[in-house]
N, CA, C and O atoms as a Tinker XYZ file with bonds, in Angstrom:
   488  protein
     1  N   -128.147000  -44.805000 -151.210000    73     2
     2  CA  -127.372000  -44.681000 -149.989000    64     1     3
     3  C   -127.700000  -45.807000 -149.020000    63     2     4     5
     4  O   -126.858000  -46.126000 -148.181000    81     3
     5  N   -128.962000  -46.474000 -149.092000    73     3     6
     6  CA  -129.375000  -47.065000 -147.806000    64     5     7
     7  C   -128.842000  -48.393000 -148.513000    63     6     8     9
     8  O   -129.072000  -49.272000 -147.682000    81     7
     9  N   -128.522000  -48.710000 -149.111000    73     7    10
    10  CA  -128.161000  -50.037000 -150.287000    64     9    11
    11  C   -127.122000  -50.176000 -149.728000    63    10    12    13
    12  O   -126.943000  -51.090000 -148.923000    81    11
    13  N   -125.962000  -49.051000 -150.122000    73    11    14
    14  CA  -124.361000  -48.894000 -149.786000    64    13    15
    15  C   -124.582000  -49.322000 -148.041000    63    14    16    17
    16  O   -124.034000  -50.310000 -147.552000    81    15
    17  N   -125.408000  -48.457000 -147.311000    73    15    18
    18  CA  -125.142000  -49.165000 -145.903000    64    17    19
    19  C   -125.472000  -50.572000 -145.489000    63    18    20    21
    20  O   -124.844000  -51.097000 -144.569000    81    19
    21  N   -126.531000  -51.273000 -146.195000    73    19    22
    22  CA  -126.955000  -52.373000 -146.007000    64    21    23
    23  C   -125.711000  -53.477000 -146.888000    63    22    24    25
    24  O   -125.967000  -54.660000 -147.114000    81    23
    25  N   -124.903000  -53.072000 -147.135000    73    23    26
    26  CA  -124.233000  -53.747000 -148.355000    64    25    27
    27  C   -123.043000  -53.859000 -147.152000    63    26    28    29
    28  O   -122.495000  -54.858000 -146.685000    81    27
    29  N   -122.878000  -52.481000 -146.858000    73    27    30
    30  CA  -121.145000  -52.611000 -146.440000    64    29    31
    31  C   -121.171000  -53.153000 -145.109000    63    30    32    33
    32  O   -120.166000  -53.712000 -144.671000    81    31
    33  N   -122.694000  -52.995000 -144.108000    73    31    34
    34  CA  -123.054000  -54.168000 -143.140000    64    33    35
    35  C   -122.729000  -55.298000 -143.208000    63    34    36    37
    36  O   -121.930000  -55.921000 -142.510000    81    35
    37  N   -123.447000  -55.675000 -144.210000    73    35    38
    38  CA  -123.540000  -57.240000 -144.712000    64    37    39
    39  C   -122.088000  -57.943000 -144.569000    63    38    40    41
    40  O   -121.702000  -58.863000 -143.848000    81    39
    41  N   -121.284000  -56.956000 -145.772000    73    39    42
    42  CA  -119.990000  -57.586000 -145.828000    64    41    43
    43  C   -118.884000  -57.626000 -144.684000    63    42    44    45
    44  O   -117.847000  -58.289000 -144.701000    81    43
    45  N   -119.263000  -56.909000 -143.847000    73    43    46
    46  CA  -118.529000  -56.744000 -142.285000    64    45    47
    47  C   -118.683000  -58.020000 -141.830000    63    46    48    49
    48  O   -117.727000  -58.794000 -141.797000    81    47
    49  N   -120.322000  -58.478000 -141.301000    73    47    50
    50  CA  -121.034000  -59.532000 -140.971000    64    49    51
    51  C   -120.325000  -60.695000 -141.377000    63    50    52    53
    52  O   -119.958000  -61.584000 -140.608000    81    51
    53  N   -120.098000  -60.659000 -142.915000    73    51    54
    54  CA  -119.779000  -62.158000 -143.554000    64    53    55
    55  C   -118.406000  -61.762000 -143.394000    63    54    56    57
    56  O   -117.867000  -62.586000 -142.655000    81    55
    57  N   -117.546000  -60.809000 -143.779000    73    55    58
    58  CA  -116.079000  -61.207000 -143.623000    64    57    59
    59  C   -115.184000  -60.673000 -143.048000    63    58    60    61
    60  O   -114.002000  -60.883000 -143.319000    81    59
    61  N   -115.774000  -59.523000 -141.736000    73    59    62
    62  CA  -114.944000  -59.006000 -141.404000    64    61    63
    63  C   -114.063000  -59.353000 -139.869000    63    62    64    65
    64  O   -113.642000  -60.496000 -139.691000    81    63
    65  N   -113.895000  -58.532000 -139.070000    73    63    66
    66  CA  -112.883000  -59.251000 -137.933000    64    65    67
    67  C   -113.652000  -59.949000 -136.897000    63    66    68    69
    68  O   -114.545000  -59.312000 -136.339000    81    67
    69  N   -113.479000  -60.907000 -136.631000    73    67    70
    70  CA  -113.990000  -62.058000 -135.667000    64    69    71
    71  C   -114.527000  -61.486000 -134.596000    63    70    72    73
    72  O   -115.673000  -61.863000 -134.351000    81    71
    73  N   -113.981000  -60.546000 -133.740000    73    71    74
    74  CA  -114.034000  -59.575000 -132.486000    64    73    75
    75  C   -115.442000  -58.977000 -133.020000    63    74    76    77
    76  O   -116.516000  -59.505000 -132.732000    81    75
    77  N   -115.323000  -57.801000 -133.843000    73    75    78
    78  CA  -116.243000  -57.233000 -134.467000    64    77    79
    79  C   -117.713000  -57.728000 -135.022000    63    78    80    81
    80  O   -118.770000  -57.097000 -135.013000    81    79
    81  N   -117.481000  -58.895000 -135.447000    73    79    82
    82  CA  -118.873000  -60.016000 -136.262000    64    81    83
    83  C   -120.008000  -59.441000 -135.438000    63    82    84    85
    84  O   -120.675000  -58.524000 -135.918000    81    83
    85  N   -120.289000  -59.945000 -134.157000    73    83    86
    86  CA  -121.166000  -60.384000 -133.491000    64    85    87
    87  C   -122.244000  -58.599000 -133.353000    63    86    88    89
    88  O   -123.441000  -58.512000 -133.081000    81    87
    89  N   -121.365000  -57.557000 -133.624000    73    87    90
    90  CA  -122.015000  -56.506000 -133.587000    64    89    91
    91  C   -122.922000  -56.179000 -134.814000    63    90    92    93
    92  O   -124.094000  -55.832000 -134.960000    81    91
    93  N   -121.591000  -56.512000 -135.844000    73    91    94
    94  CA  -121.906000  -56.252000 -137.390000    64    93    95
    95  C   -123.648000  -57.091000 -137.334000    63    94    96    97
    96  O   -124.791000  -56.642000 -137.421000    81    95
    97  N   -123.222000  -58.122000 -137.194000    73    95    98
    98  CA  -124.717000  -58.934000 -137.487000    64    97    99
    99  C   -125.883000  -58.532000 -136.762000    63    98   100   101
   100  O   -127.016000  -58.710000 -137.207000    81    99
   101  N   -125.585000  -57.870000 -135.398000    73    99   102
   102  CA  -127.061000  -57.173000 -135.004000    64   101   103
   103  C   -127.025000  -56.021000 -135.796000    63   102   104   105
   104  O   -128.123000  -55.515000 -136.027000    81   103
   105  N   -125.956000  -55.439000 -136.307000    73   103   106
   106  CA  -126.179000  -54.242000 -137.509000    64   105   107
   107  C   -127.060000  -54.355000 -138.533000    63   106   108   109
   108  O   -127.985000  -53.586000 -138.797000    81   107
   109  N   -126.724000  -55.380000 -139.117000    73   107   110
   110  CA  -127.629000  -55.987000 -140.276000    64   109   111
   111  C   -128.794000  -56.418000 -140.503000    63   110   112   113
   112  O   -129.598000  -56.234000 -141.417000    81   111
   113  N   -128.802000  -57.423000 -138.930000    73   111   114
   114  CA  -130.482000  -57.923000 -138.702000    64   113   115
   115  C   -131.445000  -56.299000 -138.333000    63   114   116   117
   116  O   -132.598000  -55.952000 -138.590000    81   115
   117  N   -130.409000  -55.692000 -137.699000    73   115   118
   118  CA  -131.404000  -54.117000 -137.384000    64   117   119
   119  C   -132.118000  -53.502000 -138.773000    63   118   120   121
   120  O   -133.166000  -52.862000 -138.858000    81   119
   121  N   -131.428000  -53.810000 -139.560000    73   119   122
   122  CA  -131.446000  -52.705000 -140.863000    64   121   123
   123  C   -132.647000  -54.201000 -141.526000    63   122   124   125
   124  O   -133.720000  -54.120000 -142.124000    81   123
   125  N   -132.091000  -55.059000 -141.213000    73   123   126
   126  CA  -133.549000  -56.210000 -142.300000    64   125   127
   127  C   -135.182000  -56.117000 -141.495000    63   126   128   129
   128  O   -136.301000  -56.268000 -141.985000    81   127
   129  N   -134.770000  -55.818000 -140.128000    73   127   130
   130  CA  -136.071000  -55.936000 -139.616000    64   129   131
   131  C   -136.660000  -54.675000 -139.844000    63   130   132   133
   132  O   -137.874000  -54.540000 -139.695000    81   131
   133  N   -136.060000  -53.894000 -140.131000    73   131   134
   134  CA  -136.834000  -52.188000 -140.787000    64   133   135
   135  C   -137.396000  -52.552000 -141.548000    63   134   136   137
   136  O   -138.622000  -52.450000 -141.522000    81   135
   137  N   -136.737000  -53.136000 -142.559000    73   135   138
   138  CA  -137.388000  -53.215000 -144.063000    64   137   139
   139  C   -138.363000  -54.079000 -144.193000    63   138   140   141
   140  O   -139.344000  -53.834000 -144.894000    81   139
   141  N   -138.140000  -55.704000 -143.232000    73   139   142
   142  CA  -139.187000  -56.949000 -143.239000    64   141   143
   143  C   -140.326000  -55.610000 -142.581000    63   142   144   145
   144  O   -141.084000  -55.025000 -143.356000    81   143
   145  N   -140.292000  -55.348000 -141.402000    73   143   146
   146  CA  -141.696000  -54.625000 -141.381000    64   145   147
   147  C   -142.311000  -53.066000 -142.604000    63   146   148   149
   148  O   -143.356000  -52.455000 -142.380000    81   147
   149  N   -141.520000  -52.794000 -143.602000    73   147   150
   150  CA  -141.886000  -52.246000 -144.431000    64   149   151
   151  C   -143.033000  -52.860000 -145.583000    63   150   152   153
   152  O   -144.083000  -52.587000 -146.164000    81   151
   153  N   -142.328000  -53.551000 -145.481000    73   151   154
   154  CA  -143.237000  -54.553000 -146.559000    64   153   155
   155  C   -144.708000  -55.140000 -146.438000    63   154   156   157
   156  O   -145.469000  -55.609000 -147.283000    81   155
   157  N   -144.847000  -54.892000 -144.762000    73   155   158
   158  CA  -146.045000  -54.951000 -144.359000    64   157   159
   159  C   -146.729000  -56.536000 -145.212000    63   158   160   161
   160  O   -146.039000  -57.551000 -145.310000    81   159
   161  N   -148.311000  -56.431000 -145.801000    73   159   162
   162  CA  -148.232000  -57.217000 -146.341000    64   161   163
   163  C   -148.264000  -57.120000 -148.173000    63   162   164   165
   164  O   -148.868000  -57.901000 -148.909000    81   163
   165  N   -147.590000  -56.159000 -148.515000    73   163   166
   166  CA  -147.497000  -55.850000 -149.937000    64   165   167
   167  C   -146.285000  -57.089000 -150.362000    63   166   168   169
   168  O   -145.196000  -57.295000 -149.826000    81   167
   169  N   -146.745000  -57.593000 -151.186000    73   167   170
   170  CA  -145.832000  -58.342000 -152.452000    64   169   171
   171  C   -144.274000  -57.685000 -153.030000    63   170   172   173
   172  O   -143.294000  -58.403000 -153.228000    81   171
   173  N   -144.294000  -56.220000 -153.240000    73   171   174
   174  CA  -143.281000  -55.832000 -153.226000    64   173   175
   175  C   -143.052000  -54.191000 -152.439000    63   174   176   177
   176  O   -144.152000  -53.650000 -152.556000    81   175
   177  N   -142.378000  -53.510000 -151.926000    73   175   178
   178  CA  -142.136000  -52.478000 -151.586000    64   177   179
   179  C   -143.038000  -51.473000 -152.234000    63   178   180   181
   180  O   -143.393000  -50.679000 -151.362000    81   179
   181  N   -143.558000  -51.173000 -153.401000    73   179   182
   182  CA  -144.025000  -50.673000 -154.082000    64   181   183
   183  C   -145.467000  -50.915000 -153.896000    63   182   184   185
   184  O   -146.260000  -49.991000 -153.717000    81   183
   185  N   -145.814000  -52.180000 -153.938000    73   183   186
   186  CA  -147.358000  -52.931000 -153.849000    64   185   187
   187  C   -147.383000  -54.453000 -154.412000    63   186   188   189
   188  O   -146.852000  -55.516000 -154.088000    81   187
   189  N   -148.206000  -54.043000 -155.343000    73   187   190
   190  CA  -148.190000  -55.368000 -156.372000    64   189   191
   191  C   -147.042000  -55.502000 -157.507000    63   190   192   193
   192  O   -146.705000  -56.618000 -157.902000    81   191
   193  N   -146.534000  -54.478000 -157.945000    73   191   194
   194  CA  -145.549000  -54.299000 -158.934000    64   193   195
   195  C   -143.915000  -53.925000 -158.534000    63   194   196   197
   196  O   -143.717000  -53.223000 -157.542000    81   195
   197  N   -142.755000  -54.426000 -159.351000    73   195   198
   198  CA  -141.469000  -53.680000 -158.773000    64   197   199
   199  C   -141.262000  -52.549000 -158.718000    63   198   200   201
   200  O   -141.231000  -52.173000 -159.890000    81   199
   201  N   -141.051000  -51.523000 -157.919000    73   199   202
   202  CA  -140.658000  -49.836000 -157.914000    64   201   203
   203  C   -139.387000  -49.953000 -157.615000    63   202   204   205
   204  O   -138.588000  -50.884000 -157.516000    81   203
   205  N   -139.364000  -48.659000 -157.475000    73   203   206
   206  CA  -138.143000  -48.411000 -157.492000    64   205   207
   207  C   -136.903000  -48.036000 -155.805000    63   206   208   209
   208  O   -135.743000  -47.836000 -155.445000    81   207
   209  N   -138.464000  -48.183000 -155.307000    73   207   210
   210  CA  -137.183000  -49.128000 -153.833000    64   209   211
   211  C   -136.799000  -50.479000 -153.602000    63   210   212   213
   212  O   -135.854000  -50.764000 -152.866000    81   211
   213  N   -137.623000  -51.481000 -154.315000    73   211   214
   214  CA  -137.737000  -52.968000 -154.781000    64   213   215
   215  C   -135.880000  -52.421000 -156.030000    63   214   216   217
   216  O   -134.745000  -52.718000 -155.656000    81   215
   217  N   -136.140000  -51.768000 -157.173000    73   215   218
   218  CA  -134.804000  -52.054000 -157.557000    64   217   219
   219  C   -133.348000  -51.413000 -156.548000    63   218   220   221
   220  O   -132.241000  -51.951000 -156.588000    81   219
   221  N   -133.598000  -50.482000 -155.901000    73   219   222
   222  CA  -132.574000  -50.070000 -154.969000    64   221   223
   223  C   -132.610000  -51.097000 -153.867000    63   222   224   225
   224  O   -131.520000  -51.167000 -153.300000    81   223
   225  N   -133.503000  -51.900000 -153.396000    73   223   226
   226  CA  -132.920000  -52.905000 -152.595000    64   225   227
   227  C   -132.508000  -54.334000 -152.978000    63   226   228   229
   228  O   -132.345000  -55.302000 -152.234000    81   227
   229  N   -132.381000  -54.243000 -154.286000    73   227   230
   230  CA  -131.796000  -55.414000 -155.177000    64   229   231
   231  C   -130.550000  -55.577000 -154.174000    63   230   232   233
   232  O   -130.345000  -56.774000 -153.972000    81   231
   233  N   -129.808000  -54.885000 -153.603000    73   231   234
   234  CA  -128.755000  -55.156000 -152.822000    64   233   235
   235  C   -129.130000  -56.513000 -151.718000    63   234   236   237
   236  O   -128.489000  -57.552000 -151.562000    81   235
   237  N   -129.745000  -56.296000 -151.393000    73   235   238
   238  CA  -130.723000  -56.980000 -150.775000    64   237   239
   239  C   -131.037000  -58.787000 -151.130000    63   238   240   241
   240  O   -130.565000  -59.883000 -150.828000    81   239
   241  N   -131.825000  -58.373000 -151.719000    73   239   242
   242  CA  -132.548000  -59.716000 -152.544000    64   241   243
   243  C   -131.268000  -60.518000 -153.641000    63   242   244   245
   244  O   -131.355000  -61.709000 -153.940000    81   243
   245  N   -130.325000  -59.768000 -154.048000    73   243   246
   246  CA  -129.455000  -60.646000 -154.681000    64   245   247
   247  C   -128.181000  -60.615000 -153.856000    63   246   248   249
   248  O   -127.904000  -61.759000 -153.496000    81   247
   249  N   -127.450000  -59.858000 -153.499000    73   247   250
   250  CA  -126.248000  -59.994000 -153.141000    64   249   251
   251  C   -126.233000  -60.191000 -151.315000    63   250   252   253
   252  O   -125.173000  -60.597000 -150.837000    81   251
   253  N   -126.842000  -60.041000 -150.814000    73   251   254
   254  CA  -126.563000  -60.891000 -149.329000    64   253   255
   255  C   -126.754000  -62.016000 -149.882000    63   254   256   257
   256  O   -125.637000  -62.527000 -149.974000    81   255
   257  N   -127.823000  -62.974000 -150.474000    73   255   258
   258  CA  -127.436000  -64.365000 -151.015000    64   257   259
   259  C   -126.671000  -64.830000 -151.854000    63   258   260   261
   260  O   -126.812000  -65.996000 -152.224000    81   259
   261  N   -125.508000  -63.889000 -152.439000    73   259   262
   262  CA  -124.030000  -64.504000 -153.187000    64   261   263
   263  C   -123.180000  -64.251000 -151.813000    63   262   264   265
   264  O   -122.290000  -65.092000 -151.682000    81   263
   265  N   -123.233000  -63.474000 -150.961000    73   263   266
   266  CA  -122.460000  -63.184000 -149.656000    64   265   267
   267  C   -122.966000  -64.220000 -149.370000    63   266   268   269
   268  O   -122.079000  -65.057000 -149.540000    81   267
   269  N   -123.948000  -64.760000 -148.999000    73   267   270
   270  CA  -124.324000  -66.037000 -147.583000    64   269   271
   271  C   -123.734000  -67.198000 -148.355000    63   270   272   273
   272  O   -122.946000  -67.913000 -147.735000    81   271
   273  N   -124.023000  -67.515000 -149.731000    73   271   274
   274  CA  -123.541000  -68.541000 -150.339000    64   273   275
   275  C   -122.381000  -68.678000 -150.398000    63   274   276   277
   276  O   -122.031000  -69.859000 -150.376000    81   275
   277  N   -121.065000  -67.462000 -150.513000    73   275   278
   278  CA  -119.855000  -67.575000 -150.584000    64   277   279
   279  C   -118.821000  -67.810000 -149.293000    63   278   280   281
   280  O   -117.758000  -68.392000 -149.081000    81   279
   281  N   -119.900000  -66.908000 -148.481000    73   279   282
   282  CA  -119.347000  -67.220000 -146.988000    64   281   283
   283  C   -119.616000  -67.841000 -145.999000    63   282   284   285
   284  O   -119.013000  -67.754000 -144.930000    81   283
   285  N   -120.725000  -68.669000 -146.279000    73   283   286
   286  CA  -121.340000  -69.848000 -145.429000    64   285   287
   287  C   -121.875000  -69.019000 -144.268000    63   286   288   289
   288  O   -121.902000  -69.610000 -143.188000    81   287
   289  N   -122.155000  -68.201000 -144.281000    73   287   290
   290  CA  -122.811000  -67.438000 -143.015000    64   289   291
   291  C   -124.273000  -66.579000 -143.431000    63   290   292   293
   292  O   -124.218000  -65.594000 -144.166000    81   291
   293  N   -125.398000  -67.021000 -142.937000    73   291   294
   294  CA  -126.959000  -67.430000 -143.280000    64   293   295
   295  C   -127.308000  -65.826000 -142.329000    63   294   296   297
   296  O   -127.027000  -65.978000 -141.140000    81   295
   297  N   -127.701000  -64.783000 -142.574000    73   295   298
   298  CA  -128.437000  -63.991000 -142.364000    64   297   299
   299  C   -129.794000  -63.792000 -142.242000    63   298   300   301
   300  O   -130.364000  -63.399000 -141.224000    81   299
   301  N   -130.462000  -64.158000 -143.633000    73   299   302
   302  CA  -131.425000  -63.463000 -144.390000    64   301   303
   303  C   -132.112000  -64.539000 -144.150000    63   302   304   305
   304  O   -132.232000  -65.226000 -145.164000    81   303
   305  N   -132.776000  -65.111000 -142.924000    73   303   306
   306  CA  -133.298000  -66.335000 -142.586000    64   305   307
   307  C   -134.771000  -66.397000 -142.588000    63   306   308   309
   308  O   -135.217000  -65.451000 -141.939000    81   307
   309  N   -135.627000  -67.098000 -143.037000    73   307   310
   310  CA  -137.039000  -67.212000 -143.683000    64   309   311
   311  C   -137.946000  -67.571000 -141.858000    63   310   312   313
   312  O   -139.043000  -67.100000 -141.561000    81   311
   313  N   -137.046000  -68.538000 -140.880000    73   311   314
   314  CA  -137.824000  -67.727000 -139.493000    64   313   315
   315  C   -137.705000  -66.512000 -138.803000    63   314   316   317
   316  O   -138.576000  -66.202000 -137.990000    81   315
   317  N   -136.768000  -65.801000 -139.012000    73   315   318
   318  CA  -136.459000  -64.636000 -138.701000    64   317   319
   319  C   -137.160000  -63.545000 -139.221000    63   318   320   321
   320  O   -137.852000  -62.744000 -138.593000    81   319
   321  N   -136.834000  -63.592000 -140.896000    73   319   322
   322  CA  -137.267000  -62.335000 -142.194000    64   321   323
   323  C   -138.295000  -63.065000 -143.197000    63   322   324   325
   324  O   -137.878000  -63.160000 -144.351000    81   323
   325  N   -139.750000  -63.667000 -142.904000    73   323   326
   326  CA  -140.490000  -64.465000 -143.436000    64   325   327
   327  C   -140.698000  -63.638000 -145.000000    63   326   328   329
   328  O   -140.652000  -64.129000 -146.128000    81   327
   329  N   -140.924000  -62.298000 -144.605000    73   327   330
   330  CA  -141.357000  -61.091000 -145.145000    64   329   331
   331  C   -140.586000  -61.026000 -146.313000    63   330   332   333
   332  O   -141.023000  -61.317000 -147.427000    81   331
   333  N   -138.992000  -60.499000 -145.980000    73   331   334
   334  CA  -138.011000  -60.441000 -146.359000    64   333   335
   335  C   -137.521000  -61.042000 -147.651000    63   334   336   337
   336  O   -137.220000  -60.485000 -148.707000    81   335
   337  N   -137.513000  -62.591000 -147.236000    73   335   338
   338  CA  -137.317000  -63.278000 -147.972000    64   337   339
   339  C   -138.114000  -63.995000 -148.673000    63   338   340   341
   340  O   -137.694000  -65.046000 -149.156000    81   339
   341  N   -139.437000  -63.577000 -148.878000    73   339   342
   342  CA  -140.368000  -63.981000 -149.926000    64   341   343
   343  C   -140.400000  -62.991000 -151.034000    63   342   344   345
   344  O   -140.601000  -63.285000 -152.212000    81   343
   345  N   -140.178000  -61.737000 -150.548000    73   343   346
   346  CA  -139.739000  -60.207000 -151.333000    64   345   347
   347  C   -138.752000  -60.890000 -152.081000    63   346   348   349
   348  O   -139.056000  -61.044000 -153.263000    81   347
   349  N   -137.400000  -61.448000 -151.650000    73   347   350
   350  CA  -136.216000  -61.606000 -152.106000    64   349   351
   351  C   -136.327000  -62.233000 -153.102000    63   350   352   353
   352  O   -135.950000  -61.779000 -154.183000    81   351
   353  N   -137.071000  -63.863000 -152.920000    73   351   354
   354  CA  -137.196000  -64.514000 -153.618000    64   353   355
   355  C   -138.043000  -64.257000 -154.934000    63   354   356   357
   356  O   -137.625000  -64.830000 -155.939000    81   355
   357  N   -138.875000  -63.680000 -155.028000    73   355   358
   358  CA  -139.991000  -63.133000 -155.982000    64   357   359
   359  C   -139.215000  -62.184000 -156.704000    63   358   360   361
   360  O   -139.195000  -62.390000 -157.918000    81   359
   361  N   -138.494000  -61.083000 -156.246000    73   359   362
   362  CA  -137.785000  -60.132000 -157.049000    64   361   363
   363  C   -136.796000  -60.924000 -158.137000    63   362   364   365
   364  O   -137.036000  -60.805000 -159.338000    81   363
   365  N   -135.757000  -61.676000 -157.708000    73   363   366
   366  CA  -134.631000  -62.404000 -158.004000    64   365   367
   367  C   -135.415000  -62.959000 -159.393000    63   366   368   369
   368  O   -135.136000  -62.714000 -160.567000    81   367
   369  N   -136.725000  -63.971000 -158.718000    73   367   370
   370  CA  -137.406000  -64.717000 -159.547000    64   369   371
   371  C   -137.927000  -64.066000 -160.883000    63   370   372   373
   372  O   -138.061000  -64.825000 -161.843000    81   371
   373  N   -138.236000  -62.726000 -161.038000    73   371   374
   374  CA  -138.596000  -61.960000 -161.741000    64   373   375
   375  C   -137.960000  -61.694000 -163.231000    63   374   376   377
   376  O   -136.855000  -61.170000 -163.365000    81   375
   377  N   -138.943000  -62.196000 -164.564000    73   375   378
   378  CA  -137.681000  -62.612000 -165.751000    64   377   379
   379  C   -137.659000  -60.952000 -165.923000    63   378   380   381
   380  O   -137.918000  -60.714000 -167.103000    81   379
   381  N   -137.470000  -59.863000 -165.263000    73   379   382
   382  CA  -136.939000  -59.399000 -166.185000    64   381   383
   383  C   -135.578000  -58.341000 -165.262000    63   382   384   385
   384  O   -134.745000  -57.528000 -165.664000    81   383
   385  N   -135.862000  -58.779000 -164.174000    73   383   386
   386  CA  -134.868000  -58.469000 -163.206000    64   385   387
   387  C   -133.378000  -60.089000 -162.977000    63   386   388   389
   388  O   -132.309000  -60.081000 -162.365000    81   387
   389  N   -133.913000  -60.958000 -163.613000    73   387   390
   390  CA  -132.855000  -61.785000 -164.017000    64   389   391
   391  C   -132.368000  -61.455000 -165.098000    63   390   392   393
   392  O   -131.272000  -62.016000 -165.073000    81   391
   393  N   -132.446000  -60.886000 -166.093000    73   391   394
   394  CA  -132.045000  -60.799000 -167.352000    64   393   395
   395  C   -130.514000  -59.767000 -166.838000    63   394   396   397
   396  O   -129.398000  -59.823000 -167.355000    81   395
   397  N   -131.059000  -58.695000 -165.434000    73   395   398
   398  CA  -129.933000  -57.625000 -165.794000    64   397   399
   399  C   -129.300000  -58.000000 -164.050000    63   398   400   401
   400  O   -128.915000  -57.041000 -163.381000    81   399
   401  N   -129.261000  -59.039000 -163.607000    73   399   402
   402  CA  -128.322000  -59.486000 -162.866000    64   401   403
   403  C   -126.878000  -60.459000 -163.255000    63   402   404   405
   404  O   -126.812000  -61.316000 -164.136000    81   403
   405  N   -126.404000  -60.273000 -162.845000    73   403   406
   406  CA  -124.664000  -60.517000 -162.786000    64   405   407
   407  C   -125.040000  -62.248000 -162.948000    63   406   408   409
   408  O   -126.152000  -62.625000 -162.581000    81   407
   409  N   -124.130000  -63.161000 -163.466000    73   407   410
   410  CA  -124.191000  -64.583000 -163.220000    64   409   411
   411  C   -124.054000  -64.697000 -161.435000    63   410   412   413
   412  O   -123.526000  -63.865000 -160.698000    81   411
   413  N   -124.656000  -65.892000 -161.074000    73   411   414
   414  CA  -124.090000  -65.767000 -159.758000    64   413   415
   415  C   -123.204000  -66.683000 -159.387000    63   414   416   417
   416  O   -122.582000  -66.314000 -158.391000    81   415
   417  N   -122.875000  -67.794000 -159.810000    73   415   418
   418  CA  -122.131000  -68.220000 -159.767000    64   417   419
   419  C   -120.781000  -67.934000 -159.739000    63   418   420   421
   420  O   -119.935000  -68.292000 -158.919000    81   419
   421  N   -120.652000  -67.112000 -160.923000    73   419   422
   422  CA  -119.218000  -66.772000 -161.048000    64   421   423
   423  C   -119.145000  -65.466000 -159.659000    63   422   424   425
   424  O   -118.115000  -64.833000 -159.894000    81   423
   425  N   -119.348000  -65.290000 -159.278000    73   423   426
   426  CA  -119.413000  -64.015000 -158.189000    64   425   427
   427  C   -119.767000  -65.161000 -156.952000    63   426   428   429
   428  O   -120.110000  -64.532000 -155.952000    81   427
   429  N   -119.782000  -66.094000 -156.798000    73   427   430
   430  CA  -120.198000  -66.396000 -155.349000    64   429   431
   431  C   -118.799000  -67.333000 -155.352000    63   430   432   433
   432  O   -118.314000  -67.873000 -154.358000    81   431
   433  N   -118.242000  -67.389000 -156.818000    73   431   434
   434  CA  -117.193000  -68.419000 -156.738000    64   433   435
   435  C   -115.595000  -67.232000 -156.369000    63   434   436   437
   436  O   -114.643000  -67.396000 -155.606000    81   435
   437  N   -116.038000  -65.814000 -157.558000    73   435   438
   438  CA  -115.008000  -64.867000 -157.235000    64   437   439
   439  C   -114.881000  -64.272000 -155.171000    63   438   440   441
   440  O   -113.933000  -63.861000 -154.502000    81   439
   441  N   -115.961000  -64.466000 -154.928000    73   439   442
   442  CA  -115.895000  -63.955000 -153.312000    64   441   443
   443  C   -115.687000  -64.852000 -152.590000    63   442   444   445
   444  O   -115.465000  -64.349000 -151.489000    81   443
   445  N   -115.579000  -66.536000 -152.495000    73   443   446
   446  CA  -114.999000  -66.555000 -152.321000    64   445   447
   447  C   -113.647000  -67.324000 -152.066000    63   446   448   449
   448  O   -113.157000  -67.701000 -151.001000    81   447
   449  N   -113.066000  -67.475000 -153.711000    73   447   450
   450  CA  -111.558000  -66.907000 -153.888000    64   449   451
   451  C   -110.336000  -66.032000 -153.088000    63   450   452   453
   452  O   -109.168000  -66.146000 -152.717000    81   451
   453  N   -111.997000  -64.634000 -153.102000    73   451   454
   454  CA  -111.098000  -63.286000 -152.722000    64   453   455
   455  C   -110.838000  -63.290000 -151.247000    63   454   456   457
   456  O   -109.733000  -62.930000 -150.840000    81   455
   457  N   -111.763000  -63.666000 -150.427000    73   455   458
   458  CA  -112.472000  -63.483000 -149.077000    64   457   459
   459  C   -112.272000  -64.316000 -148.588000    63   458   460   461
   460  O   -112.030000  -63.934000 -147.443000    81   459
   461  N   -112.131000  -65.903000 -148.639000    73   459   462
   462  CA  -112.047000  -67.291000 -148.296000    64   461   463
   463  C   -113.703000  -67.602000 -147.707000    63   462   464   465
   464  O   -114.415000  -66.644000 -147.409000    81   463
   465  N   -114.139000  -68.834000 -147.600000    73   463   466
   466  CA  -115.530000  -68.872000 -147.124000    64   465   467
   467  C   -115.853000  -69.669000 -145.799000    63   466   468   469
   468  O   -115.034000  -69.788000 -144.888000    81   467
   469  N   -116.815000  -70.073000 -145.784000    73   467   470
   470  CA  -117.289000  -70.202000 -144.502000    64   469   471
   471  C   -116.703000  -69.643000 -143.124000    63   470   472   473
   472  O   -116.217000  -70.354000 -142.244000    81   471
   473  N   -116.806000  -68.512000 -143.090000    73   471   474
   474  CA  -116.367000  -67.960000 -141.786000    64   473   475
   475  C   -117.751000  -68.205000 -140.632000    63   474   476   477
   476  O   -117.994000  -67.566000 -139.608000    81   475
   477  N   -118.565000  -69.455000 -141.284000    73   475   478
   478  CA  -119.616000  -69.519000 -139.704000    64   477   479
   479  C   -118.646000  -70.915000 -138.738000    63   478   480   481
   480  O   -119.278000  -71.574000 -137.912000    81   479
   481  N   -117.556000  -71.126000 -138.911000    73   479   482
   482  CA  -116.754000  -71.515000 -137.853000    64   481   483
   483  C   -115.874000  -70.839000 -137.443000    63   482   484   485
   484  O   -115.087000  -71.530000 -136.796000    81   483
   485  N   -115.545000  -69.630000 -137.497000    73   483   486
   486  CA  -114.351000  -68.779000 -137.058000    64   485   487
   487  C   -114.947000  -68.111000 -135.495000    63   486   488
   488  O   -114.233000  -67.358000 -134.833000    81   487
């Protein structure tokens, strides 16, 4: 559930109505700074190893960065979410949590197709 909300944030943030953005994105940064201070200083949500809030926040760690990449609009920022995005990066990095992720390419190229991109000039 907390995936689906952090997800359907996100995608507001990156593509939804211009008027609306500026809320969406304190929506989002609200919901990352929960989690950056979850992580405290553990390696993953879990501890040292992936659990299983590390795979439910795969939403997270992979798909806001096919959203930021497709829509040119940078969230998940390493001065902001230092925490965050060392989690992100390490999970992603992980051979066996790459094996059962989506190509990303083709998904950062399908969104955006669908969505049009860079909405950080709109």
């Amino acid at each position: 559930m907390a995936e689906e909300v952090v997800l359907f944030a996100a995608f507001k943030a990156y593509w939804g109505e211009e008027k609306e953005r500026e809320k969406d994105v304190e929506e989002i940064c609200g919901l990352l700074k929960f989690l950056e201070e979850e992580l405290k200083e553990k390696r993953f949500f879990g501890g040292k190893s992936i659990g299983m809030v590390d795979i439910i926040a795969n939403s997270i760690a992979f798909w806001l960065g096919v959203f930021e990449e497709a829509s040119g609009v940078k969230l998940l920022m390493r001065e902001k979410f230092p925490k965050l995005t060392n989690w992100s990066h390490e999970f992603v990095s992980n051979s066996v949590v790459k094996e059962c992720l989506p190509p990303r390419e083709k998904l950062v190229a399908y969104f955006r197709n669908r969505f049009g991109g860079s909405n950080a000039s709109k």
